[in-house]
N, CA and C atoms of all chains as a GROMACS GRO file, in nm:
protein
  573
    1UNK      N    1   2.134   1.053   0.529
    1UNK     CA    2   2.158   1.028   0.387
    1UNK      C    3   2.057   1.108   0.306
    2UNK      N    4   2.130   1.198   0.215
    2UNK     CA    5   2.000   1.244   0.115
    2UNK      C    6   2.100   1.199  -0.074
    3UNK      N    7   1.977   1.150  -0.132
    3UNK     CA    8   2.002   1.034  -0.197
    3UNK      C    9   2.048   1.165  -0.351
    4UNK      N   10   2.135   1.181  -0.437
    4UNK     CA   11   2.071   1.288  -0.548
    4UNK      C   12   2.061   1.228  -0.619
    5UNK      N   13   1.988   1.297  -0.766
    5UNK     CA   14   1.939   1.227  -0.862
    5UNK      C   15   2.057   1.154  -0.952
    6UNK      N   16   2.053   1.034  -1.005
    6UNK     CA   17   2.100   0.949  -1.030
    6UNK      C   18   2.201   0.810  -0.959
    7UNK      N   19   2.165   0.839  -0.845
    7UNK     CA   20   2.172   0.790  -0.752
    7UNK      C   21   2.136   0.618  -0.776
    8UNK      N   22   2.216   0.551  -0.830
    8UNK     CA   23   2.152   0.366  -0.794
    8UNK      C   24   2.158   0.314  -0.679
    9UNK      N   25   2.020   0.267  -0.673
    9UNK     CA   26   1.985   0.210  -0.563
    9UNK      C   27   1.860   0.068  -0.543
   10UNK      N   28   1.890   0.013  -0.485
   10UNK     CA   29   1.819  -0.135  -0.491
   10UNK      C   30   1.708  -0.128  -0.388
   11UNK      N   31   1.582  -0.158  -0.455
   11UNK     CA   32   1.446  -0.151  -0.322
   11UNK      C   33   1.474  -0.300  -0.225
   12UNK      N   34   1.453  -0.229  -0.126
   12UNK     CA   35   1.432  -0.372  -0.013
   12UNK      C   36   1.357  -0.508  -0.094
   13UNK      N   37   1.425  -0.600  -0.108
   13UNK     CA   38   1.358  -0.710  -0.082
   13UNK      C   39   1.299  -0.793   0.054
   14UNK      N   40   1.170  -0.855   0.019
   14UNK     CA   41   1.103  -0.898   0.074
   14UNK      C   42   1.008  -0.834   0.136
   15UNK      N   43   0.912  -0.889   0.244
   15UNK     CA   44   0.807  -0.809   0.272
   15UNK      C   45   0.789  -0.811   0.406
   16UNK      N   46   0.790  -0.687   0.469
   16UNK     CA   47   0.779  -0.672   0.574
   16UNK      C   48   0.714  -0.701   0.697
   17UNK      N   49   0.578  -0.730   0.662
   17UNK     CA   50   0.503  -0.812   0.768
   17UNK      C   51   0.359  -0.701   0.770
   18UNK      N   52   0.398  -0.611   0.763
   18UNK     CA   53   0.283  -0.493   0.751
   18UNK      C   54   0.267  -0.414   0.653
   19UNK      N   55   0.185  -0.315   0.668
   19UNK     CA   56   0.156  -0.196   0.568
   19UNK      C   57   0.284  -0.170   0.515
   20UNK      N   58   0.280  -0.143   0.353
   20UNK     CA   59   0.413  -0.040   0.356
   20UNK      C   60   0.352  -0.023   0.174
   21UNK      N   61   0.418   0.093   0.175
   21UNK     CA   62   0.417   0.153  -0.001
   21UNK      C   63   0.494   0.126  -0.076
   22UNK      N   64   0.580   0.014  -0.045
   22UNK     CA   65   0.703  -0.009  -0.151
   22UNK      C   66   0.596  -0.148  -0.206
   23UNK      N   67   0.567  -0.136  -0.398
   23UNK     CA   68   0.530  -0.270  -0.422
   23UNK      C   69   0.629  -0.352  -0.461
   24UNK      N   70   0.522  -0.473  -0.488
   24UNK     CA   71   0.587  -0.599  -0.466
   24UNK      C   72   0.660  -0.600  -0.599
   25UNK      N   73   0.616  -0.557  -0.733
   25UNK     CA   74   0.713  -0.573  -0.817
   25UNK      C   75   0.849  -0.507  -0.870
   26UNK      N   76   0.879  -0.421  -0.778
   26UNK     CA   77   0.989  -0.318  -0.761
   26UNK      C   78   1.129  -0.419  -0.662
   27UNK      N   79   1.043  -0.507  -0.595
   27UNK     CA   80   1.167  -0.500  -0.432
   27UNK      C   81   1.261  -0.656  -0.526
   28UNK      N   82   1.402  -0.592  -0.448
   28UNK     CA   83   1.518  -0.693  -0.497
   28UNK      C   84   1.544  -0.572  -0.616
   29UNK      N   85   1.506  -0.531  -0.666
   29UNK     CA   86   1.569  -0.485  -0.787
   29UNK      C   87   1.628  -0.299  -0.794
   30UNK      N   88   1.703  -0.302  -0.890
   30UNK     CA   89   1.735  -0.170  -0.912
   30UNK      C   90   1.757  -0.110  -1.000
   31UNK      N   91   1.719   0.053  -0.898
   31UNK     CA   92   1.655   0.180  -1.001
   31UNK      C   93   1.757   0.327  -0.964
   32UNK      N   94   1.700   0.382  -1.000
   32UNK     CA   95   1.798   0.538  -1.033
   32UNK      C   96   1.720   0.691  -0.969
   33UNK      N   97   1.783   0.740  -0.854
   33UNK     CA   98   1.684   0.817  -0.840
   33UNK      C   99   1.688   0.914  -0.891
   34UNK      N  100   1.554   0.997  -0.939
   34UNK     CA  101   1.510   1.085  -1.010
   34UNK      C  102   1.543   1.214  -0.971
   35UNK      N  103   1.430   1.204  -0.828
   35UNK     CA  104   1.460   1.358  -0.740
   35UNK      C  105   1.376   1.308  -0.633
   36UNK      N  106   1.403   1.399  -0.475
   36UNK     CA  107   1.370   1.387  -0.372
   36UNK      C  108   1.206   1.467  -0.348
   37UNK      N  109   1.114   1.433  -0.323
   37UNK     CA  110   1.006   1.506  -0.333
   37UNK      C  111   0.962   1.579  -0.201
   38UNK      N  112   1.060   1.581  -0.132
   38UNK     CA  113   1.022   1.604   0.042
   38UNK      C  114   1.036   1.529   0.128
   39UNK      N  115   1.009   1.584   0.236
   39UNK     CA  116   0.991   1.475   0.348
   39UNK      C  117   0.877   1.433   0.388
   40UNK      N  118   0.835   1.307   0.433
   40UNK     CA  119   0.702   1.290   0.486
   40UNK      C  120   0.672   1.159   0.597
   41UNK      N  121   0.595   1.182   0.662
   41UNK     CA  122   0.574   1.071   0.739
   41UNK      C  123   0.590   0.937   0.714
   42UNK      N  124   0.618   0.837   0.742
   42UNK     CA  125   0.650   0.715   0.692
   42UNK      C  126   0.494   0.568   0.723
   43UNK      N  127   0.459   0.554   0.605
   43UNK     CA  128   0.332   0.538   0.623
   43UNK      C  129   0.296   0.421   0.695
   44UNK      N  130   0.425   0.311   0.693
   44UNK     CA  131   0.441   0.220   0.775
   44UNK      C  132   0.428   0.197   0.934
   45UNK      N  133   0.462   0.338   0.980
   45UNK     CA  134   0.483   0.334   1.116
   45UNK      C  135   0.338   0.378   1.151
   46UNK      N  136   0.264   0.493   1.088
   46UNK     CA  137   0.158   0.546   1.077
   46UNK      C  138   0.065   0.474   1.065
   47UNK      N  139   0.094   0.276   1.007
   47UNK     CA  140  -0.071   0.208   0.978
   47UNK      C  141  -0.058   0.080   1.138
   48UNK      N  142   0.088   0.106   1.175
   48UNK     CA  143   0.100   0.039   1.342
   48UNK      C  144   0.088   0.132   1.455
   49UNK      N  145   0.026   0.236   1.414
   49UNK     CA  146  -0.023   0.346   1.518
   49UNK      C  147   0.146   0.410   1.558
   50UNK      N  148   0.218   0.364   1.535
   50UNK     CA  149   0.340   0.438   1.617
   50UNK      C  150   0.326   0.593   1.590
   51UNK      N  151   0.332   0.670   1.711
   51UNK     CA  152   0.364   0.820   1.714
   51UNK      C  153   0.463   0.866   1.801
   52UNK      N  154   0.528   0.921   1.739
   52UNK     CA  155   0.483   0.994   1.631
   52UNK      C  156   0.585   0.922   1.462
   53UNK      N  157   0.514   0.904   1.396
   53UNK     CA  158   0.600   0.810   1.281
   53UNK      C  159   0.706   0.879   1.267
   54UNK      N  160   0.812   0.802   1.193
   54UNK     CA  161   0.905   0.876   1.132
   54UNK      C  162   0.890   0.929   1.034
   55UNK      N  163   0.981   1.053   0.960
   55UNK     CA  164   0.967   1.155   0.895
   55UNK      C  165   1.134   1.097   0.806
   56UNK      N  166   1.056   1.071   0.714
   56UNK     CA  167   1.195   1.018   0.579
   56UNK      C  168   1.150   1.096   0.415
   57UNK      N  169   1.282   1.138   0.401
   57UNK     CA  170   1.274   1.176   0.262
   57UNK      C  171   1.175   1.066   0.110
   58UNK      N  172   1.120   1.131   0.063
   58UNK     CA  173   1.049   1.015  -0.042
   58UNK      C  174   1.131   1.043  -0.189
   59UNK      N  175   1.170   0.986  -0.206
   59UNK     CA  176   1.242   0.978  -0.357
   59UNK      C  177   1.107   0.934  -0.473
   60UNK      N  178   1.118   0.994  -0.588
   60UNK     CA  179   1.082   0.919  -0.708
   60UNK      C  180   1.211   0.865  -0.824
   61UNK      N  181   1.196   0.734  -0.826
   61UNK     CA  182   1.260   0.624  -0.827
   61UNK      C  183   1.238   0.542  -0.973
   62UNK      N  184   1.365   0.520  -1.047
   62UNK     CA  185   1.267   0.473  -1.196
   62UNK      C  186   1.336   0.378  -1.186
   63UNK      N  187   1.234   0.256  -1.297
   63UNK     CA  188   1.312   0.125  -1.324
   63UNK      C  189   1.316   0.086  -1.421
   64UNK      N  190   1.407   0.015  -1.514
   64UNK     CA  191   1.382  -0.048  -1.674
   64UNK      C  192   1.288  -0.115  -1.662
   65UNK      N  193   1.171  -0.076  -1.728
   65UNK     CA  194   1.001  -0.230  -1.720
   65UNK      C  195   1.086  -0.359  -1.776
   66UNK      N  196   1.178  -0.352  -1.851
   66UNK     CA  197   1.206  -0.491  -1.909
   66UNK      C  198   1.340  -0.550  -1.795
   67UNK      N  199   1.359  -0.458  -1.723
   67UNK     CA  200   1.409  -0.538  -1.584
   67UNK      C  201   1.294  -0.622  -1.474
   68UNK      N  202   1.186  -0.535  -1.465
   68UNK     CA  203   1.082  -0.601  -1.395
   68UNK      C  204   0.999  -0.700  -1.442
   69UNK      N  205   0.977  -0.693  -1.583
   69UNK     CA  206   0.914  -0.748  -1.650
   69UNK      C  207   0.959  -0.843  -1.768
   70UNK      N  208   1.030  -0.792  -1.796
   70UNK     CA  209   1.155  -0.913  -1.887
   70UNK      C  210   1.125  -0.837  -2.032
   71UNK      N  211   1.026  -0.720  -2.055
   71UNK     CA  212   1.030  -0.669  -2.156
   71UNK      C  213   0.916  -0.523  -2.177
   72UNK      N  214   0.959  -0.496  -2.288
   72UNK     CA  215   0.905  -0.318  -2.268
   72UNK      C  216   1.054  -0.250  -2.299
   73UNK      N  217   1.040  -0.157  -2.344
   73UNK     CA  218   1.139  -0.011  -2.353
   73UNK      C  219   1.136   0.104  -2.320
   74UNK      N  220   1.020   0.077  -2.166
   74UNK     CA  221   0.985   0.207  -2.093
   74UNK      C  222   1.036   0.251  -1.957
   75UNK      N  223   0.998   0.281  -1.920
   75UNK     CA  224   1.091   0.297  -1.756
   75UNK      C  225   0.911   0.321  -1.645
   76UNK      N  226   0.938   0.262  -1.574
   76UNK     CA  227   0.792   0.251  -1.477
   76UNK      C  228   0.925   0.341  -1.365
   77UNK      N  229   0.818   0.443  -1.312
   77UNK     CA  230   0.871   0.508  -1.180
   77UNK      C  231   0.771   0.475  -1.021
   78UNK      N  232   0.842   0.462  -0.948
   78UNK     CA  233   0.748   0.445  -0.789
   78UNK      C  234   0.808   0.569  -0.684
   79UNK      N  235   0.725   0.611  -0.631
   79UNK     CA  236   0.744   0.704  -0.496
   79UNK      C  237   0.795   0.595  -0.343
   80UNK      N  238   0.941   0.634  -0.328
   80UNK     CA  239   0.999   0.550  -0.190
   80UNK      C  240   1.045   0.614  -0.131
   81UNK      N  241   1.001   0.578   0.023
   81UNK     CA  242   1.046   0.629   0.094
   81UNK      C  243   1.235   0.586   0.187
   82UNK      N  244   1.288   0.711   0.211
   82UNK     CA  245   1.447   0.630   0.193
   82UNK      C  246   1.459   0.499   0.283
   83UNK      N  247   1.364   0.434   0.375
   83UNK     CA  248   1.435   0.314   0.448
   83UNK      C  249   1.366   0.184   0.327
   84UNK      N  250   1.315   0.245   0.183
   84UNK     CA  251   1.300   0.136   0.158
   84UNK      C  252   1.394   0.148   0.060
   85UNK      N  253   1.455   0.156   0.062
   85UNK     CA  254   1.573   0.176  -0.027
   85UNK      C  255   1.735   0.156   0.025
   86UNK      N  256   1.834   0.105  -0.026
   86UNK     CA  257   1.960   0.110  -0.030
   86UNK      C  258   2.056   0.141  -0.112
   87UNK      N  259   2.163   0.191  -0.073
   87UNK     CA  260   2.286   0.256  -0.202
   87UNK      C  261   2.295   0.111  -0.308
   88UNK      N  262   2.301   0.116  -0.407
   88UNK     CA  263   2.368   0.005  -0.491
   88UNK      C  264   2.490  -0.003  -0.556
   89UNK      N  265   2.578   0.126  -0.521
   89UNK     CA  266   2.692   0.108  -0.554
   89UNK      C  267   2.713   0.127  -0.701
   90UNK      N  268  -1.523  -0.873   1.148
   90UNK     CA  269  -1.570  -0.916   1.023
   90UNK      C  270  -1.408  -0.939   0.982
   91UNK      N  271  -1.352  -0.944   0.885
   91UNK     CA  272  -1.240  -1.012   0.871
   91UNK      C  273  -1.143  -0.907   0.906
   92UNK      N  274  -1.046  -0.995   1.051
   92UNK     CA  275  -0.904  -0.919   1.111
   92UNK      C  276  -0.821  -1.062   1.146
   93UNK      N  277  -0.747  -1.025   1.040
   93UNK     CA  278  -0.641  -1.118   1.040
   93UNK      C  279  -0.558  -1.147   1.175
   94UNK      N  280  -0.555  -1.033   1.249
   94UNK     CA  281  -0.482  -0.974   1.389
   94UNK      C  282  -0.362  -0.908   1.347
   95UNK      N  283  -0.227  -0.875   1.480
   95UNK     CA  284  -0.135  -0.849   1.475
   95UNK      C  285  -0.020  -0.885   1.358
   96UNK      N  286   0.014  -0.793   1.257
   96UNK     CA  287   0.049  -0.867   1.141
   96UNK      C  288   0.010  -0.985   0.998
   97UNK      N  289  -0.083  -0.976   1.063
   97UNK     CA  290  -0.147  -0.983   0.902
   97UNK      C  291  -0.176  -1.144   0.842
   98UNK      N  292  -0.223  -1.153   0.799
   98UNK     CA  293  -0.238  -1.282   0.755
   98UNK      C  294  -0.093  -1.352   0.668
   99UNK      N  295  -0.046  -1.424   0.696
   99UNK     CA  296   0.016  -1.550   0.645
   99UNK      C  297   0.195  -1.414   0.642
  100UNK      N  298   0.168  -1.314   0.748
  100UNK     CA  299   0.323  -1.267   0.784
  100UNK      C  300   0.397  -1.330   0.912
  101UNK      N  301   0.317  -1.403   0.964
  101UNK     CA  302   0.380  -1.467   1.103
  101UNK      C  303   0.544  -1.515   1.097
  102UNK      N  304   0.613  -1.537   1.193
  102UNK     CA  305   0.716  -1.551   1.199
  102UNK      C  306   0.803  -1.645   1.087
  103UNK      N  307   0.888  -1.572   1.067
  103UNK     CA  308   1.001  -1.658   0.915
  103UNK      C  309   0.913  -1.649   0.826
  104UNK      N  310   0.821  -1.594   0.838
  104UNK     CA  311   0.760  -1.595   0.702
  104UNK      C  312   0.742  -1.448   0.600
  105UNK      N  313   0.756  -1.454   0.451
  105UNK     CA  314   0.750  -1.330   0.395
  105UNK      C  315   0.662  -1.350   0.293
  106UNK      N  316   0.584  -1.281   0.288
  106UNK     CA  317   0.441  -1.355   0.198
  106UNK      C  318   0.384  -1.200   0.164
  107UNK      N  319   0.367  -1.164   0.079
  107UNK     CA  320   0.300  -1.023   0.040
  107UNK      C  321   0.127  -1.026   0.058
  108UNK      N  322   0.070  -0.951   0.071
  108UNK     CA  323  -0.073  -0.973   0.123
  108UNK      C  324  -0.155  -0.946  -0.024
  109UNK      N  325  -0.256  -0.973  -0.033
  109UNK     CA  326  -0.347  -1.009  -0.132
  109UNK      C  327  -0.368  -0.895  -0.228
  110UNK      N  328  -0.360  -0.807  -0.178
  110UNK     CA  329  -0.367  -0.628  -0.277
  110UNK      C  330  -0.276  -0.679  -0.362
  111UNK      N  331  -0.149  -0.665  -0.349
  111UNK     CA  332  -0.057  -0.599  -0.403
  111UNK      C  333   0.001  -0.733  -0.554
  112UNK      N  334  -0.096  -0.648  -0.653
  112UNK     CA  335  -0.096  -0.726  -0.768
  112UNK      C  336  -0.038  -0.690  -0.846
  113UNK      N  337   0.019  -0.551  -0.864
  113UNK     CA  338   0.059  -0.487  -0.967
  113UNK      C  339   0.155  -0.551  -1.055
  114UNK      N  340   0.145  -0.584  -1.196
  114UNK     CA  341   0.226  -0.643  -1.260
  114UNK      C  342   0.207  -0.809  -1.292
  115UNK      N  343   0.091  -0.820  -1.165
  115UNK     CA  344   0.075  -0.955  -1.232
  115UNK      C  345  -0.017  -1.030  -1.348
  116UNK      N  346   0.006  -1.063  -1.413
  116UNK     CA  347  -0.070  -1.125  -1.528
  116UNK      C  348  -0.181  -1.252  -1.504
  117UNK      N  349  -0.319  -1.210  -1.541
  117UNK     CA  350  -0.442  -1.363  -1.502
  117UNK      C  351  -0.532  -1.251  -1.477
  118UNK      N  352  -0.512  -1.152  -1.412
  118UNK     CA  353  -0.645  -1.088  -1.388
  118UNK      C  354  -0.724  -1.035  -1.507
  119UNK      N  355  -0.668  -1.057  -1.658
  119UNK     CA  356  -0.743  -1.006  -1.757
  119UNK      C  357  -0.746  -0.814  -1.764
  120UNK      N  358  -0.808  -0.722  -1.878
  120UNK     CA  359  -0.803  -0.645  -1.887
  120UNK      C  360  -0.828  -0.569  -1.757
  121UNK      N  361  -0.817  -0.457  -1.747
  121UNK     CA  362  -0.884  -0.342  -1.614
  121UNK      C  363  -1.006  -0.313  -1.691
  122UNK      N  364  -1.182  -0.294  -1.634
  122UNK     CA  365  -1.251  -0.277  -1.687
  122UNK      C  366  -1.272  -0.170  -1.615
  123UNK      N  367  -1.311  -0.027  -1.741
  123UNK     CA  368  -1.305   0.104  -1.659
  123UNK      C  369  -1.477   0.099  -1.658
  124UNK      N  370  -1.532   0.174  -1.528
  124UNK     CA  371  -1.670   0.213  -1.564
  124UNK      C  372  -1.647   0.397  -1.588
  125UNK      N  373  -1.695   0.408  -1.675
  125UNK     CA  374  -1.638   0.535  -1.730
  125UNK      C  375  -1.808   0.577  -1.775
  126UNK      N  376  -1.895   0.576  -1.668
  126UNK     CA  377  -2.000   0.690  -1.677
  126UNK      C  378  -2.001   0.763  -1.578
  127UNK      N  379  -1.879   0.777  -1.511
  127UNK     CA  380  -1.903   0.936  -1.427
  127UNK      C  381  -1.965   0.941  -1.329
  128UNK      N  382  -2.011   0.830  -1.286
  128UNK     CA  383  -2.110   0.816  -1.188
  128UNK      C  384  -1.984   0.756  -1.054
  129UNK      N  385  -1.982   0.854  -0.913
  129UNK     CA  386  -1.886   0.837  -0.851
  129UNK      C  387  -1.957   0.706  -0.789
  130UNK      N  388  -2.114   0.686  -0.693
  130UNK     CA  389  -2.112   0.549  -0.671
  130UNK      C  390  -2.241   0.490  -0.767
  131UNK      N  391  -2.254   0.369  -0.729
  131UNK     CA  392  -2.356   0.286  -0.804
  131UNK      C  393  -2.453   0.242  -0.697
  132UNK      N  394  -2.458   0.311  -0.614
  132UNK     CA  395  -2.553   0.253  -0.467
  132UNK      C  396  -2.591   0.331  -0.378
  133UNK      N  397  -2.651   0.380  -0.321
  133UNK     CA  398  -2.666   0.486  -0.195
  133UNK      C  399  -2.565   0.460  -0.061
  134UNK      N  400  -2.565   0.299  -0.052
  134UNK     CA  401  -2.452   0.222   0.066
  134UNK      C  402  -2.285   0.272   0.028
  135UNK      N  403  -2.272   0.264  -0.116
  135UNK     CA  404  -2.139   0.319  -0.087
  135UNK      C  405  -2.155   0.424  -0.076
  136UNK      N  406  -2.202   0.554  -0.153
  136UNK     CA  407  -2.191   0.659  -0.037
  136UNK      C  408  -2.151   0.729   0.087
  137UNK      N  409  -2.250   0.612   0.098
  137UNK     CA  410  -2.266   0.629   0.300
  137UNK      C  411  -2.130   0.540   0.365
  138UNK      N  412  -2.047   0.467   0.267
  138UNK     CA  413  -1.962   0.395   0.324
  138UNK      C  414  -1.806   0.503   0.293
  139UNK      N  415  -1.825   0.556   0.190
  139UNK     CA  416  -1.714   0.690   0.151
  139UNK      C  417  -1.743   0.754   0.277
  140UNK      N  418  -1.856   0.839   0.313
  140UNK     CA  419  -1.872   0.948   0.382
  140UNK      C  420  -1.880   0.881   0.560
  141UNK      N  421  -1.851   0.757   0.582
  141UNK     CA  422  -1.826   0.746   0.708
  141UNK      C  423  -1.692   0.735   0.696
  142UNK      N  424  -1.599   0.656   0.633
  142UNK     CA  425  -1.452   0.634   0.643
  142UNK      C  426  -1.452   0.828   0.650
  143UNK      N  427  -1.456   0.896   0.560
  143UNK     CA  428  -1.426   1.018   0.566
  143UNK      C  429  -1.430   1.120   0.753
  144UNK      N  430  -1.604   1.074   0.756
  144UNK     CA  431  -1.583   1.137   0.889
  144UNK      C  432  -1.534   1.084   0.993
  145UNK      N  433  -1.492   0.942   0.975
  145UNK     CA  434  -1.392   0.861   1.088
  145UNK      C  435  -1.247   0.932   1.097
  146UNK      N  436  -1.187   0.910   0.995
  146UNK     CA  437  -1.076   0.982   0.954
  146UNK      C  438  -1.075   1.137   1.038
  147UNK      N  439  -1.164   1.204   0.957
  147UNK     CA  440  -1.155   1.340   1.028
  147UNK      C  441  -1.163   1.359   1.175
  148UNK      N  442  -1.213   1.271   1.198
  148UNK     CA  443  -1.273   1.325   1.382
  148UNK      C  444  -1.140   1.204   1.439
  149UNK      N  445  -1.051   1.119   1.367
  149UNK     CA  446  -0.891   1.143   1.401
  149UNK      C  447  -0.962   0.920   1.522
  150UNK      N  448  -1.071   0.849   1.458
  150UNK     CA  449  -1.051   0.759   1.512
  150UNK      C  450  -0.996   0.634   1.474
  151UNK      N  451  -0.952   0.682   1.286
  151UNK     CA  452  -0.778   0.609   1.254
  151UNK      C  453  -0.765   0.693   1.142
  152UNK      N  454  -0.620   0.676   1.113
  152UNK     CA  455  -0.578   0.744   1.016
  152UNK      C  456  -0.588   0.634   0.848
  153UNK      N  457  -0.575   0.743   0.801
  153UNK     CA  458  -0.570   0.711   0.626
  153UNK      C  459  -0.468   0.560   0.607
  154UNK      N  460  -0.332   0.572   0.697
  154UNK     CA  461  -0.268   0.461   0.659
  154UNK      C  462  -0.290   0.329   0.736
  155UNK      N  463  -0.382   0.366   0.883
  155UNK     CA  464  -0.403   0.217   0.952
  155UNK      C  465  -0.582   0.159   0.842
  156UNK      N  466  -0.637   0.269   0.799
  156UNK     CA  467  -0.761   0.196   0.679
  156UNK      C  468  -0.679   0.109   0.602
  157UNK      N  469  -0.545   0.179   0.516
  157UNK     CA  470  -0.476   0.111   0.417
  157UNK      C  471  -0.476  -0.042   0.432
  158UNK      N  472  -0.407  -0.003   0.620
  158UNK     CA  473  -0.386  -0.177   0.631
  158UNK      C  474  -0.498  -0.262   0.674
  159UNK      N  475  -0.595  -0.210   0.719
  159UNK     CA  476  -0.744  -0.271   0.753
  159UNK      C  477  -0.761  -0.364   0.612
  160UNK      N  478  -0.791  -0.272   0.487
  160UNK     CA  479  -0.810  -0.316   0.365
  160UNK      C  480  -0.686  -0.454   0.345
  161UNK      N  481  -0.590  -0.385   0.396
  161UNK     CA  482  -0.477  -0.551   0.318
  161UNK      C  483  -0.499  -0.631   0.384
  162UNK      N  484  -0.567  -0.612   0.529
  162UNK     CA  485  -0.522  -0.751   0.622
  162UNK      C  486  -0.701  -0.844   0.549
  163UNK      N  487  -0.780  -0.796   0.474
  163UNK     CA  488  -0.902  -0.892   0.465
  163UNK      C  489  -0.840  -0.990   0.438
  164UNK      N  490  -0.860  -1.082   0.458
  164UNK     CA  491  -0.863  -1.215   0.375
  164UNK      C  492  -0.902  -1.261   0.251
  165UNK      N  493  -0.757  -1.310   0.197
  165UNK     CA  494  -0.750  -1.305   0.055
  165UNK      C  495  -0.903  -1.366  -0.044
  166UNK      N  496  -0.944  -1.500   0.025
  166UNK     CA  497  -1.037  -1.512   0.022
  166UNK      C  498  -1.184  -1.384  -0.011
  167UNK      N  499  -1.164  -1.344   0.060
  167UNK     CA  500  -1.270  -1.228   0.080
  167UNK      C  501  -1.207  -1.068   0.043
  168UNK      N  502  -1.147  -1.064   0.022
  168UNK     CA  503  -1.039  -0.955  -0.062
  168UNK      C  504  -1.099  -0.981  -0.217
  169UNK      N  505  -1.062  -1.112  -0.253
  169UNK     CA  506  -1.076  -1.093  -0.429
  169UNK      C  507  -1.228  -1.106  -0.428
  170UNK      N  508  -1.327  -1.128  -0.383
  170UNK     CA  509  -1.487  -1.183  -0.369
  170UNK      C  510  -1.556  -1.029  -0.401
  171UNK      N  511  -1.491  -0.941  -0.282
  171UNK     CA  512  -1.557  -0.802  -0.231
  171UNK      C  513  -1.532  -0.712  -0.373
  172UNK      N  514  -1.628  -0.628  -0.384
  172UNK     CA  515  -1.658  -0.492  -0.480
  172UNK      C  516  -1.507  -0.438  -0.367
  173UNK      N  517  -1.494  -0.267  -0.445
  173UNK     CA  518  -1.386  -0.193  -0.378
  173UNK      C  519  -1.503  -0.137  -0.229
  174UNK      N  520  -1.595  -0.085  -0.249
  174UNK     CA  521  -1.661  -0.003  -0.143
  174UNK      C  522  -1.703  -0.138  -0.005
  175UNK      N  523  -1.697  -0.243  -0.083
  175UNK     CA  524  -1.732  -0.379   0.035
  175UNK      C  525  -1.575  -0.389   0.108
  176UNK      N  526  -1.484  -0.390   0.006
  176UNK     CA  527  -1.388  -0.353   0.117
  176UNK      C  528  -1.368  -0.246   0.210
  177UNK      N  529  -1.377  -0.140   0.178
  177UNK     CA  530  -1.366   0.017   0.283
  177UNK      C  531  -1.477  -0.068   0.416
  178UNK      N  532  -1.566  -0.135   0.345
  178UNK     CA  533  -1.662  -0.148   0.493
  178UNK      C  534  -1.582  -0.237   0.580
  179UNK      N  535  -1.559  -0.330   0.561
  179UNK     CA  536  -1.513  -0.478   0.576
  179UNK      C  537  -1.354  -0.365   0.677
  180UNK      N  538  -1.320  -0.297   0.610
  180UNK     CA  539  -1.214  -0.238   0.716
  180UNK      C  540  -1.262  -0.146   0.833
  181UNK      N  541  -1.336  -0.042   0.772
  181UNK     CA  542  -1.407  -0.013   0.875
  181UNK      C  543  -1.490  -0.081   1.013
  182UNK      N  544  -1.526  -0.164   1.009
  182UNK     CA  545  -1.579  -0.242   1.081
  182UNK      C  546  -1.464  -0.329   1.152
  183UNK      N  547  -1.380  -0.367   1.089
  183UNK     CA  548  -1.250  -0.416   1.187
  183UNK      C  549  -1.195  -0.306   1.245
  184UNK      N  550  -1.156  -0.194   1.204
  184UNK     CA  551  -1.110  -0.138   1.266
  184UNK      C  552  -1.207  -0.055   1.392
  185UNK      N  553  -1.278  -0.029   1.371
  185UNK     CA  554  -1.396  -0.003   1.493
  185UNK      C  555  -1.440  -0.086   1.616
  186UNK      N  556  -1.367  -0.241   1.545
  186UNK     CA  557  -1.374  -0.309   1.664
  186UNK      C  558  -1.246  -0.386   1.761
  187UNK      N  559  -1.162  -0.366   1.650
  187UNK     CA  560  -1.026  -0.287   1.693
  187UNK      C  561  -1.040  -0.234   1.767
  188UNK      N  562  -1.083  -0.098   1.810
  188UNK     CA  563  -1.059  -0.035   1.868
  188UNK      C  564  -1.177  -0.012   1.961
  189UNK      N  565  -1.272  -0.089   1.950
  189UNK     CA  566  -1.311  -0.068   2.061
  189UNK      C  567  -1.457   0.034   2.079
  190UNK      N  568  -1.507   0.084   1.964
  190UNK     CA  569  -1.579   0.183   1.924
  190UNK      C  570  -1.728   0.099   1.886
  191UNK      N  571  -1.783   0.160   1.963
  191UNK     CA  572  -1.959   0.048   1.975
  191UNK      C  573  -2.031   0.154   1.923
   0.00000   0.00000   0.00000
């Protein structure tokens, strides 16, 4: 899957049990992707020693703040990597 | 010094609980207070606590993202207590004994 920009998509909810770069006030909800910034190691697998980690595309990812926050008229963006992410249709 | 173990404090089974860092967005902690004199540490110990994570890192005896999780697994307790450089130690030191490194 490579995601293009405008792309909706919903961050994983809940929390995984370990390391990971998706925060907590992003997951359950959904955002629009921007653009793909590369590929890169997946930092999750990388803080449980697994080698060699996986290698996933990282999207930058925007969200309405007054979706996360219940108010604002700005858009907050996060860097995700694609397994934390799903299509939203 | 504080290791939560395998998975982390309060992730054990059926359970989904976010670990003590990850605040962003939440409201109680009051303003961010910047120290904005330029001064990178305030101690000679952090220093020396930057420039060992650094040469740990480099000489490859953990990486940048197992520190990350060293730092999340402290205990929340001792997570919000610690300066930022008391944490880098507080991971360092778990992870050194983690692994085994005397």
């Amino acid at each position: 899957m490579s995601l293009p920009p405008g792309t909706r998509v919903r961050a994983r909810a809940g929390d995984p049990g370990h390391h990971t770069r998706l925060p907590r006030y992003v997951r359950g909800h959904t955002g629009e992707i921007v653009e793909c910034t590369g590929e890169w190691p997946l930092p999750d697998d990388g803080a449980r020693g697994l080698v060699p980690p996986r290698v996933e595309p990282v999207y930058t990812v925007r969200f309405p703040a007054a979706q996360l926050w219940g108010e604002g008229d700005h858009v907050v963006t996060v860097e995700a990597w694609e397994s934390y992410l799903e299509e939203a249709g | 010094m504080a290791d939560a173990g395998e998975g982390g404090h309060g992730a054990g089974k059926g359970q989904s609980v976010s670990r003590v860092h990850d605040v962003g967005g939440q409201s109680g902690f009051g303003p961010v207070v910047r120290d904005d004199d330029g001064q990178p540490f305030h101690a000679d110990w952090e220093a020396r606590v930057y420039a060992l994570s650094g040469a740990l890192r480099a000489r490859g005896v953990f990486t940048t993202d197992e520190f990350r999780d060293a730092i999340e697994r402290i205990s929340p307790q001792e997570y919000l207590a610690a300066g930022y450089y008391e944490r880098w130690l507080a991971a360092i030191e778990a992870l050194l004994d983690r692994k085994g490194v005397r």
